[in-house]
VEXNU-467447 format. One line per 4 residues: number of its first residue (from 1); their letters; for each residue x, y, z of C-alpha. Coordinates in pm, whole numbers, padded with zeros to 5 digits. Example, Ala and Ser with C-alpha at 12.3 -4.5 7.8 and 13.67 -1.06 7.14 Angstrom:
# residues 2
1> AS> 01230:-00450:00780  01367:-00106:00714 $
***
This chain:
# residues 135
1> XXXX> -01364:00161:01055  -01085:-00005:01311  -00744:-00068:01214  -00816:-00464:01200 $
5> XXXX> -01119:-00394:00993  -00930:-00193:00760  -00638:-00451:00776  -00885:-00732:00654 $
9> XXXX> -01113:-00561:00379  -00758:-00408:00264  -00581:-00776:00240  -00900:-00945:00059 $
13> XXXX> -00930:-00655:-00182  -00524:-00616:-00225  -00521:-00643:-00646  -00883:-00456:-00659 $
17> XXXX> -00811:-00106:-00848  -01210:-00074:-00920  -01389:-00025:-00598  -01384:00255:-00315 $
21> XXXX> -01187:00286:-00011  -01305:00528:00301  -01035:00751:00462  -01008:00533:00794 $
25> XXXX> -00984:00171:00565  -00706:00384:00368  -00527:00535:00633  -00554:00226:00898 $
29> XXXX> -00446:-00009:00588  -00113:00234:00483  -00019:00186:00836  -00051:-00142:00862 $
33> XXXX> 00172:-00182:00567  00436:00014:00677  00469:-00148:01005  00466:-00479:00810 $
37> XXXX> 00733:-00367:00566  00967:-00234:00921  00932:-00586:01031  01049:-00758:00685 $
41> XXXX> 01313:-00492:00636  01411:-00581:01012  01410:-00975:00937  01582:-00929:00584 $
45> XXXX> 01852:-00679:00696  01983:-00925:01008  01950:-01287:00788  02208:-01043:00508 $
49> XXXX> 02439:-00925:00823  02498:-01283:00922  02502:-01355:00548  02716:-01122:00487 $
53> XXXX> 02962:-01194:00796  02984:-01570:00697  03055:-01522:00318  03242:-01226:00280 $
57> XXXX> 03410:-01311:-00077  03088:-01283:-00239  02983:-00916:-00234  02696:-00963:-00491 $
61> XXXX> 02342:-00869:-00320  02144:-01055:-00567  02337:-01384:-00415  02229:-01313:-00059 $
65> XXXX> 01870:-01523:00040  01696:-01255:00159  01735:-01075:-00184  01435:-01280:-00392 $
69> XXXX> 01195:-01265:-00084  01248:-00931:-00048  01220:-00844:-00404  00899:-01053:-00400 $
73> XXXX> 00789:-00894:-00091  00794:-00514:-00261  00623:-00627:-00593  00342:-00740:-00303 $
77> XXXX> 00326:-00397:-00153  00354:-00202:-00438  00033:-00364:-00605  -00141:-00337:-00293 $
81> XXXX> -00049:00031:-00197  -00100:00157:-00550  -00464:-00072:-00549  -00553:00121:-00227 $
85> XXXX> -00438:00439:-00348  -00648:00396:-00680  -00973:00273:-00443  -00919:00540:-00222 $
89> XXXX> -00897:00819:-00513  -01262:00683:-00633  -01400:00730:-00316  -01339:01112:-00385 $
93> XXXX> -01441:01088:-00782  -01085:01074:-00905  -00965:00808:-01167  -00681:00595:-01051 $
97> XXXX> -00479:00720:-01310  -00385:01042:-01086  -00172:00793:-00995  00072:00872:-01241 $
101> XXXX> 00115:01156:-01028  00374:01021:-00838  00633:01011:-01129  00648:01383:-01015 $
105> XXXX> 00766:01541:-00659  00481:01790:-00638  00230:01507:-00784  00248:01244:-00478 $
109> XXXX> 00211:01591:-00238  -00167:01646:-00446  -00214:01287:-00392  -00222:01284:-00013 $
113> XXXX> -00409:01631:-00030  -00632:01401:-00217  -00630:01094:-00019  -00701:01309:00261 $
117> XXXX> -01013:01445:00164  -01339:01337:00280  -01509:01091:-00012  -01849:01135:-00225 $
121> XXXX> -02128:01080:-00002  -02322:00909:-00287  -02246:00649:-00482  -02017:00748:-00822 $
125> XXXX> -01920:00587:-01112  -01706:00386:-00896  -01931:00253:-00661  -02167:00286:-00352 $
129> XXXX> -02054:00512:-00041  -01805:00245:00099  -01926:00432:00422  -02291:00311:00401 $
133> XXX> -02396:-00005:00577  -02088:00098:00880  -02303:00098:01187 $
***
């Protein structure tokens, strides 16, 4: 699968915890995400420097505009990493409640061991092969 494949079947199924994710979708999909949240972090940090340089009684964050879209822009991505990360852990036979894993150091490293893995060839309980049907 290519990266704007993944990109695309990763945005329309961003809230889906029930289906399966390949490796490639996955991996191309993370990526994506991470260069998406460099770029916010990028717009958000220089809108709070001149922010910051214009106003600098007010030393409250929460004040600044680029606080509430960036809040809202993290609830976004963490729904739609931990939806991919749930998809992606059915595709190997897992339950997306492995999850919980990453409350623990040593838990998110078994997760990408997991995510990592190559997925069920058949369908599971969670779904066809999400490879099948890829020419």
């Amino acid at each position: 699968m290519t990266f704007v494949q993944s990109v695309n079947r990763g945005l329309s199924r961003m809230s889906n915890f029930s289906d399966r994710a390949s490796r490639s979708e996955y991996w191309w999909y993370i990526l994506f995400l991470i260069l998406v949240m460099y770029a916010v972090s990028v717009v958000l940090g220089f809108g709070y420097g001149l922010t910051a340089s214009v106003n600098l009684s007010n030393h409250d964050v929460r004040s600044q505009p680029g606080y509430v879209l960036g809040l809202a822009f993290d609830v976004f991505i963490l729904v739609t990493t931990l939806a991919a990360g749930a998809r992606r852990l059915h595709d190997t036979g897992r339950s997306g409640w492995w999850l919980l894993l990453h409350l623990t150091m040593i838990g998110s490293l078994v997760l990408i061991y997991w995510w990592c893995l190559p997925g069920m060839k058949s369908a599971n309980a969670y779904g066809p092969n999400p490879l099948e049907g890829e020419g």
